[in-house]
C-alpha positions as CSV (number, residue, x, y, z in Angstrom):
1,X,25.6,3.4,-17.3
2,X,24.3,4.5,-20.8
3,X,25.8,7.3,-22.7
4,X,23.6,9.3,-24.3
5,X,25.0,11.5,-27.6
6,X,24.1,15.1,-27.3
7,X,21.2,16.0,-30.5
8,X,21.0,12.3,-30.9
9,X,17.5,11.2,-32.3
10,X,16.3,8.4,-29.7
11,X,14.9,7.1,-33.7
12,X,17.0,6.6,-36.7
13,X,15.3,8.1,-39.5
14,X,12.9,6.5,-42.3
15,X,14.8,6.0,-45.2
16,X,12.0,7.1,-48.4
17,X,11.1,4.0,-50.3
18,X,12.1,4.6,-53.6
19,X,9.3,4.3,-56.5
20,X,9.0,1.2,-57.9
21,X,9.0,0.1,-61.6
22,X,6.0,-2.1,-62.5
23,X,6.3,-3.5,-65.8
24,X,7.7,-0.7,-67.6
25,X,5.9,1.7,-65.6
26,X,6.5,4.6,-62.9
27,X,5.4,7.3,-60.8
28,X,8.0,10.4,-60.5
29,X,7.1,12.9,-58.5
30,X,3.4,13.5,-60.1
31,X,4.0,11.9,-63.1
32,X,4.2,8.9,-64.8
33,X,6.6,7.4,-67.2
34,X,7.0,4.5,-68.9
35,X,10.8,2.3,-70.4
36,X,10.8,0.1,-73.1
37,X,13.7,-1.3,-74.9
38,X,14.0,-0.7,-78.6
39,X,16.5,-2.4,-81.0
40,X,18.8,0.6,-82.8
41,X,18.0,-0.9,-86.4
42,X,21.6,-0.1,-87.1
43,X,24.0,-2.0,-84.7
44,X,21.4,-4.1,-83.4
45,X,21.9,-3.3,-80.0
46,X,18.7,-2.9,-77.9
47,X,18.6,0.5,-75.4
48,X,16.1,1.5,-72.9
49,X,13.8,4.1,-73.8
50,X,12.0,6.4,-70.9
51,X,9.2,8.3,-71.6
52,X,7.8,10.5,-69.0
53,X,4.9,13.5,-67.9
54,X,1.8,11.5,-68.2
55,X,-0.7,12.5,-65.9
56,X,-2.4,9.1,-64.6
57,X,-0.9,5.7,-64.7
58,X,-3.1,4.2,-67.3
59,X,-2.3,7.2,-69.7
60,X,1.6,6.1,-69.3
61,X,0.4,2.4,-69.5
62,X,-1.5,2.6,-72.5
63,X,1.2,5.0,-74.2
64,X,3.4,1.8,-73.3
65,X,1.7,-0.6,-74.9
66,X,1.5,1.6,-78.4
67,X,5.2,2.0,-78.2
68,X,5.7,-2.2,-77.5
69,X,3.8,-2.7,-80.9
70,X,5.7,-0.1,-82.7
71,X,8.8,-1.3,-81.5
72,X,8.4,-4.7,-82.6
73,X,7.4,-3.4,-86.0
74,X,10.2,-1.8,-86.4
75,X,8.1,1.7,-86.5
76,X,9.0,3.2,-82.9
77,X,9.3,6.9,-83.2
78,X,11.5,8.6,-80.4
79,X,9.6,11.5,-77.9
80,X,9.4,14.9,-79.7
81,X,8.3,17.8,-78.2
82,X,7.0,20.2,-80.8
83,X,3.8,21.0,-80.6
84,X,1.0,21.0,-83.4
85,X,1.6,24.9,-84.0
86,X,4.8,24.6,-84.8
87,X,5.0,21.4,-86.7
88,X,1.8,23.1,-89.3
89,X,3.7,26.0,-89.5
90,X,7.1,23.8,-90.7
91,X,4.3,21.9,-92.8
92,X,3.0,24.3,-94.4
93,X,6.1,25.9,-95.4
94,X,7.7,22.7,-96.7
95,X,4.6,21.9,-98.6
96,X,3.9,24.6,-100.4
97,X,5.1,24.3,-103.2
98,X,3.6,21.0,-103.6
99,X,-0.1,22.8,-103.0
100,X,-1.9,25.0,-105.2
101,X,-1.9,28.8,-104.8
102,X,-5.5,28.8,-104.0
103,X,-5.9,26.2,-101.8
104,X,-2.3,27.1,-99.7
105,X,-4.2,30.1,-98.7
106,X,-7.5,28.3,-97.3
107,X,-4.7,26.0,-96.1
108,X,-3.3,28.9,-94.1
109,X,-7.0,30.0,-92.8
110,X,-8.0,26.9,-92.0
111,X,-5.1,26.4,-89.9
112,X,-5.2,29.8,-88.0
113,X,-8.9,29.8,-87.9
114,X,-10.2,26.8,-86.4
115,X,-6.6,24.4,-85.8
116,X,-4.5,26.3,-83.3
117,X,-6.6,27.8,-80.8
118,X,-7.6,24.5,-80.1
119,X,-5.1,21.9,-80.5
120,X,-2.1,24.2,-81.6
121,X,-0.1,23.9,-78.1
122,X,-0.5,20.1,-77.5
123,X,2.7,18.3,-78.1
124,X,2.5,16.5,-81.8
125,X,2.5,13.3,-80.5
126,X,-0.1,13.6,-77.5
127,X,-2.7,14.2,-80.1
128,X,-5.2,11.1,-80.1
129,X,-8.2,10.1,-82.4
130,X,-10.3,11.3,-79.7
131,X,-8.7,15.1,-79.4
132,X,-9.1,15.3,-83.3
133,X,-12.9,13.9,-82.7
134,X,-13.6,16.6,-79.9
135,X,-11.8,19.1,-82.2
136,X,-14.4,18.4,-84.9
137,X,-17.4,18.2,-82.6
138,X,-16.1,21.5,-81.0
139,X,-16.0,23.0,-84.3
140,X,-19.6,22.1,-85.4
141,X,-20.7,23.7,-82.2
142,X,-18.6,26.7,-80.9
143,X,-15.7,26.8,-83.9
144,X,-17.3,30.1,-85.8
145,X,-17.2,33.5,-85.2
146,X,-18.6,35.0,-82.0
147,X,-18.9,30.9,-80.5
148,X,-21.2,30.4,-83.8
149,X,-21.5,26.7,-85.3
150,X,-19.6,26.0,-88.2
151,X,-20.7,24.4,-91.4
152,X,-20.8,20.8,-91.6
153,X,-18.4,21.9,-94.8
154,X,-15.8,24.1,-93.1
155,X,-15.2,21.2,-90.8
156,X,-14.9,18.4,-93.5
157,X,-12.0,20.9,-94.7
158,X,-10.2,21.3,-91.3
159,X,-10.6,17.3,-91.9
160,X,-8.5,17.1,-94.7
161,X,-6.1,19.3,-93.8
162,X,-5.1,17.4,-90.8
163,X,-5.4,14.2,-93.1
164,X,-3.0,15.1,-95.4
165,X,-0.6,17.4,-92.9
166,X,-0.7,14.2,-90.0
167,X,-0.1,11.9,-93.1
168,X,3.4,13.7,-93.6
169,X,4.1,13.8,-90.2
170,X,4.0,10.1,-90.4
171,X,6.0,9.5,-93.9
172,X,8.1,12.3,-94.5
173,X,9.0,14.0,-90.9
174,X,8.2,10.2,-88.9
175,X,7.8,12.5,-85.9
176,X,4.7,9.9,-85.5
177,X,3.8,6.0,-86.1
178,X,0.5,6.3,-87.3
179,X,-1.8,9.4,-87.7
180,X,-4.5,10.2,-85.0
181,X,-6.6,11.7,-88.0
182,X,-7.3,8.4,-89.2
183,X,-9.3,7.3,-86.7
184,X,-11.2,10.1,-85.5
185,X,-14.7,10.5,-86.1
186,X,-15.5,13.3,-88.3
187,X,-18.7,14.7,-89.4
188,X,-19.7,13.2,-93.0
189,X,-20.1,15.7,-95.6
190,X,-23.5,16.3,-97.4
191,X,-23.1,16.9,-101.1
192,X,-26.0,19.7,-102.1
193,X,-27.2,19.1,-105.4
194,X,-27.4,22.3,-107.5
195,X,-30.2,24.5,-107.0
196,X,-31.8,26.4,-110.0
197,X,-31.1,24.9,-112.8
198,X,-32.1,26.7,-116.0
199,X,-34.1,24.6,-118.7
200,X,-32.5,24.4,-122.7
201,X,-34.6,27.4,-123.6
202,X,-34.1,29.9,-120.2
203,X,-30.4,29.3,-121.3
204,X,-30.9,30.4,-125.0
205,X,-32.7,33.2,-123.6
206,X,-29.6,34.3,-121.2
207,X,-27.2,33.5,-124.4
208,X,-29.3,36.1,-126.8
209,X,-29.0,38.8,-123.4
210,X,-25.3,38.0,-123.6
211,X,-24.8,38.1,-127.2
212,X,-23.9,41.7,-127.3
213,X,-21.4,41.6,-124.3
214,X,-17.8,41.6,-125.3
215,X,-17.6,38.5,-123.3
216,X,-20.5,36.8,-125.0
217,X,-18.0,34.2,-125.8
218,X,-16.9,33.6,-122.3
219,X,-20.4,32.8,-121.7
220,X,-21.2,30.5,-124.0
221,X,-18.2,28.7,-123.8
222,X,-19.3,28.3,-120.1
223,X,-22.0,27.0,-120.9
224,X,-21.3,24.6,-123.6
225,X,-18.2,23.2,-122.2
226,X,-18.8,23.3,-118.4
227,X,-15.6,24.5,-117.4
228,X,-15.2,26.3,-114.3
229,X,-14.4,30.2,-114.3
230,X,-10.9,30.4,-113.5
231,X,-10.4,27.3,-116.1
232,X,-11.6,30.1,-119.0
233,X,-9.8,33.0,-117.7
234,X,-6.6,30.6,-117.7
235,X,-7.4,29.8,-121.3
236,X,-4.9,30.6,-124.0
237,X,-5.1,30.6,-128.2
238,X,-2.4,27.7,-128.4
239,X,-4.9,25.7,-126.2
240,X,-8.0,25.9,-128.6
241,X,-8.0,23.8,-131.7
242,X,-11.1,25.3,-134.1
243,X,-10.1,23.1,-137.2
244,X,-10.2,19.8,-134.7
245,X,-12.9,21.3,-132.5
246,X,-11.7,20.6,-129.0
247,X,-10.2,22.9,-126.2
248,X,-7.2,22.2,-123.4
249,X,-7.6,23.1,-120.5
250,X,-4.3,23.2,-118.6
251,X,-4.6,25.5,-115.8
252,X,-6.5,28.0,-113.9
253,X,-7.2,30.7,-112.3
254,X,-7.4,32.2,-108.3
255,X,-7.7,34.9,-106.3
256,X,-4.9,35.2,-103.1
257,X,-4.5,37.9,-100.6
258,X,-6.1,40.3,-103.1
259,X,-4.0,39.1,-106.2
260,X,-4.6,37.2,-109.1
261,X,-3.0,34.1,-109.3
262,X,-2.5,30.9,-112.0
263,X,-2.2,27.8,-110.9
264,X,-3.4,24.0,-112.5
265,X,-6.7,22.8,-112.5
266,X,-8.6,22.2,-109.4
267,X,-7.4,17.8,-110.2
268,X,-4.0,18.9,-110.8
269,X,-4.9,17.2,-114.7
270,X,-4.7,18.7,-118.3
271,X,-8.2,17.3,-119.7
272,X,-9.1,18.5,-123.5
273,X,-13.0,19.1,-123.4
274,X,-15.1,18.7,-127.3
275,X,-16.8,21.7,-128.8
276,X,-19.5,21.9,-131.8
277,X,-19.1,24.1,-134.8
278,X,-21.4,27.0,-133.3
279,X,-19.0,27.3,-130.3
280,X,-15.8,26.9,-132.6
281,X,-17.7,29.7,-134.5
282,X,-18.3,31.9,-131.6
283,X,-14.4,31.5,-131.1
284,X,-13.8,32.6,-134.1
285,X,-15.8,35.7,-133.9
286,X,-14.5,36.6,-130.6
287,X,-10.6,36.3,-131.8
288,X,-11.3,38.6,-134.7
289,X,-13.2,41.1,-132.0
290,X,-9.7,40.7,-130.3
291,X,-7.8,41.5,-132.8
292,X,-9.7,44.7,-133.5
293,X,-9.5,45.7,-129.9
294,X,-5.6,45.3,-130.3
295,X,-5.2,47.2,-133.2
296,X,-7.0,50.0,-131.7
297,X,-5.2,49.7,-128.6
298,X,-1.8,49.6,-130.5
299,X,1.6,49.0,-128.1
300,X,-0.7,49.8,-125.5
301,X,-1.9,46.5,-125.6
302,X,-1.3,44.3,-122.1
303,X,-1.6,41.3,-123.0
304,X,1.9,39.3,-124.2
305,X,0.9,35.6,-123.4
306,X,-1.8,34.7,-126.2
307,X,-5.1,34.7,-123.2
308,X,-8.4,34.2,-125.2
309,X,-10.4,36.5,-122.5
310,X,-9.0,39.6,-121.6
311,X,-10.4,43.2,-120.9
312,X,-10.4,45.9,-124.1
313,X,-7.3,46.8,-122.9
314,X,-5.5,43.5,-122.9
315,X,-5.6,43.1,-119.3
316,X,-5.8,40.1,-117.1
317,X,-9.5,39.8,-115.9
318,X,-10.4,38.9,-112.2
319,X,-12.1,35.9,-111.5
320,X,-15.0,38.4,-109.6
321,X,-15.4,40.7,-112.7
322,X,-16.7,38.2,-114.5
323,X,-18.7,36.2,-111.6
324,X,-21.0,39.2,-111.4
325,X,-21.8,39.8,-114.9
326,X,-24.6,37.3,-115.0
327,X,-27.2,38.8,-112.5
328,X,-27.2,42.5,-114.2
329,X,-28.0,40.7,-117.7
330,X,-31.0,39.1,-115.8
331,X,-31.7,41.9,-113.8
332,X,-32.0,43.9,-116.9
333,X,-34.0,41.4,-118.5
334,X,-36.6,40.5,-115.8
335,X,-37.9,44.3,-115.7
336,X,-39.4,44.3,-118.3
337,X,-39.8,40.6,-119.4
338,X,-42.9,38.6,-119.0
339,X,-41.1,35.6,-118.2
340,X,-38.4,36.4,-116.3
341,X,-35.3,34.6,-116.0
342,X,-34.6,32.4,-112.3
343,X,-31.3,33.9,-111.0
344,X,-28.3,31.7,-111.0
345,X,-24.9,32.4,-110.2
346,X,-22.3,32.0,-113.1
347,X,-20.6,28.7,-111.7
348,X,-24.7,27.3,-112.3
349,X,-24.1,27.5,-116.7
350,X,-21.9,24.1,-115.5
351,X,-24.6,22.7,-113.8
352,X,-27.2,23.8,-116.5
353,X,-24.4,21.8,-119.2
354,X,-23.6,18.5,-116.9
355,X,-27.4,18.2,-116.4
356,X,-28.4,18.4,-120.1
357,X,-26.2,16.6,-120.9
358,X,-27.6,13.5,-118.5
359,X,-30.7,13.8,-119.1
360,X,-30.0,13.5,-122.9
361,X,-28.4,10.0,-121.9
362,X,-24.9,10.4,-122.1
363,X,-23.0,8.5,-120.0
364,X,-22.1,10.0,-116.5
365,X,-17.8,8.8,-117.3
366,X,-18.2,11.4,-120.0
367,X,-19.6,13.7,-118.2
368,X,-17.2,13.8,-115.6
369,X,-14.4,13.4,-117.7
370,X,-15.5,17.1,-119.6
371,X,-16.5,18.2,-115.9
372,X,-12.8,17.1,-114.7
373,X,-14.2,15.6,-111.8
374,X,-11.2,13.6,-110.6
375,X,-13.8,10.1,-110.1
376,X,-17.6,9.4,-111.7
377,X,-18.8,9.2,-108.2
378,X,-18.0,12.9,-108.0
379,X,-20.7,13.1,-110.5
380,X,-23.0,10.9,-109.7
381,X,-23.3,12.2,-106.0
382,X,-24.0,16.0,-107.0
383,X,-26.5,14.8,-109.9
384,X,-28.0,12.2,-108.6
385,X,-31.5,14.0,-109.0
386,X,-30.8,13.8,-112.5
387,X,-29.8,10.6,-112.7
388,X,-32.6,8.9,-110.6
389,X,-35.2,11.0,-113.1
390,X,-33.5,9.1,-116.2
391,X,-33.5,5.9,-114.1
392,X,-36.9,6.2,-114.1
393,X,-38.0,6.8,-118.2
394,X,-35.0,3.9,-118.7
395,X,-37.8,1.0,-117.3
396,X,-40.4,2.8,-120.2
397,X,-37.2,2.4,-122.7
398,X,-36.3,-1.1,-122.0
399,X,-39.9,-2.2,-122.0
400,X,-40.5,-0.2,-125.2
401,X,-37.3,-1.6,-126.8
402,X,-38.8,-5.5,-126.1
403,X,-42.0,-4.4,-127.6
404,X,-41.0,-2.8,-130.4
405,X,-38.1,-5.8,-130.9
């Protein structure tokens, strides 16, 4: 006769088949994960590593095989978990003062702007080329305001702000093996070529209007040097050299938040930039004006740091007083004028100077190098209209030239 056990189960129960690990790879639970071994470059020893929380197996397998190269490189980079938010907020704080004033705030924009709400809670290391390529094609579709496409432009920056804060990530913090940024597709940048740029005689013209301005010689040396705005409001005395005929410029000038700020030039270089004997006049003239506004002025006088362009007062001028000025001289003018003047924004006198200059025949190093354009090509892409215009009279001057020899 058989005993049967009271609540006994006629059935033993199933015991659950444990998950098995498949070449470095393993489902837990909904997840995968993956385990490599990596050799502590210290001891020597070699320790298992486990990664987990990938949503398919081939995501864990092909996170695998990137950590397998790194490891045997020697470049393995243990699981973090901040996110991109938090790292660019780190970044950008460690950084800054490495970064001009200037750009730190774009920087900052850029970041809250058109960064975060896209990729700013992904874990640092999750980010792929392809989330930075959707990133940028998101941006040129939906990324402005009100679900608005973004300039071509705008997204080139976001570009190089992830270029260079994913770069640091790599070198500096080594939360990462190789940045995602460098292989993601981005949109390539067009390079406009100016628009309306005054002849030799519309800028004498504007030069006579702005000859009784008290910044007439603001303007002129705009437009005979071709430095940019904030260059010239950065300028001091100790920096121009009338006898030896050449300016330095070492710095410049930004708006941030509202304030006026200095900073170096937009290369980060001191360049020193040629002038003729009418500008080094001009100079002249406008220091003695100076002079006369100070003495009238008397210890009211602001200004304690030698600037060449300040207001009657002595005060520091902001880079939008002076950006302005141009378009009520020709406004002025073209009332009553016959011929009137095109309208061109201040920043234009620099194109007006780097494209007299080229079509005179000087070489384009040369102009670059009183530009400050950090390389020629700089140059040579935003002028090329120019250029290809005095490529073409160069065939009459080369066959002239064997004629003639």
């Amino acid at each position: 006769m058989t005993k049967t056990l009271v609540g006994a189960s006629d059935e033993q129960p199933r015991k659950k088949k444990a998950p098995k690990l498949r070449d470095g790879v393993i489902k837990r639970g909904t997840t995968w994960a993956y385990v490599i071994r990596v050799r502590d470059p210290e001891t020597g020893e070699s320790k298992p590593r486990w990664v987990g929380g990938f949503a398919t197996e081939d995501d864990a397998k092909a996170a695998r095989d990137e950590a397998r190269v790194n490891a045997r490189r020697g470049e393995y980079v243990d699981r973090n978990e901040i996110t991109v938010t938090d790292y660019l907020d780190m970044w950008i704080e460690d950084h800054a003062m490495e970064i001009k004033p200037g750009t730190l705030e774009d920087y900052r924009i850029g970041i809250r702007l058109y960064i975060k709400p896209h990729i700013g809670k992904m874990r640092l290391q999750a980010v792929r080329p392809s989330t930075i390529t959707k990133l940028y094609r998101d941006l040129l579709t939906t990324g402005g305001k009100n679900g608005k496409p973004l300039k071509v432009s705008t997204v080139t920056h976001t570009h190089a702000v992830l270029r260079r804060a994913f770069r640091d990530a790599v070198l500096v913090h080594e939360y990462i093996s190789s940045s995602p940024v460098e292989k993601a597709k981005r949109p390539r940048a067009n390079i406009d070529a100016p628009g309306t740029i005054w002849t030799a005689a519309q800028l004498r013209i504007f030069l006579d209007l702005a000859r009784s301005h008290r910044l007439y010689a603001f303007f002129h040396l705009a437009a005979y040097t071709g430095a940019r705005r904030g260059e010239l409001l950065n300028l001091r005395w100790r920096d121009i050299d009338l006898d030896g005929k050449h300016i330095t410029i070492k710095g410049s000038v930004g708006i941030v938040e509202g304030q006026r700020v200095e900073g170096t030039t937009k290369s980060g270089r001191t360049r020193v930039v040629s002038i003729d004997d009418t500008t080094a006049t001009v100079l002249r003239e406008h220091q003695k004006a100076q002079e006369a506004e100070k003495a009238r002025v008397g210890d009211s006088w602001k200004s304690t740091d030698d600037t060449v362009f300040t207001t009657a007062w002595g005060g520091s001028i902001y880079p939008t007083t002076v950006t302005g000025l141009p378009r009520k001289l020709i406004e002025a003018h073209n009332k009553t004028a016959t011929d009137p003047l095109p309208m061109i924004r201040l920043h234009d006198l620099r194109h007006v100077h780097a494209t007299l200059l080229l079509l005179a025949g000087v070489p384009v190093h040369i102009v670059a190098a009183r530009l400050g354009h950090a390389d020629p090509a700089i140059t040579l892409r935003v002028y090329a209209h120019v250029i290809r215009s005095a490529e073409t009279a160069a065939a009459d001057i080369f066959a002239k030239s064997v004629r003639d020899g």
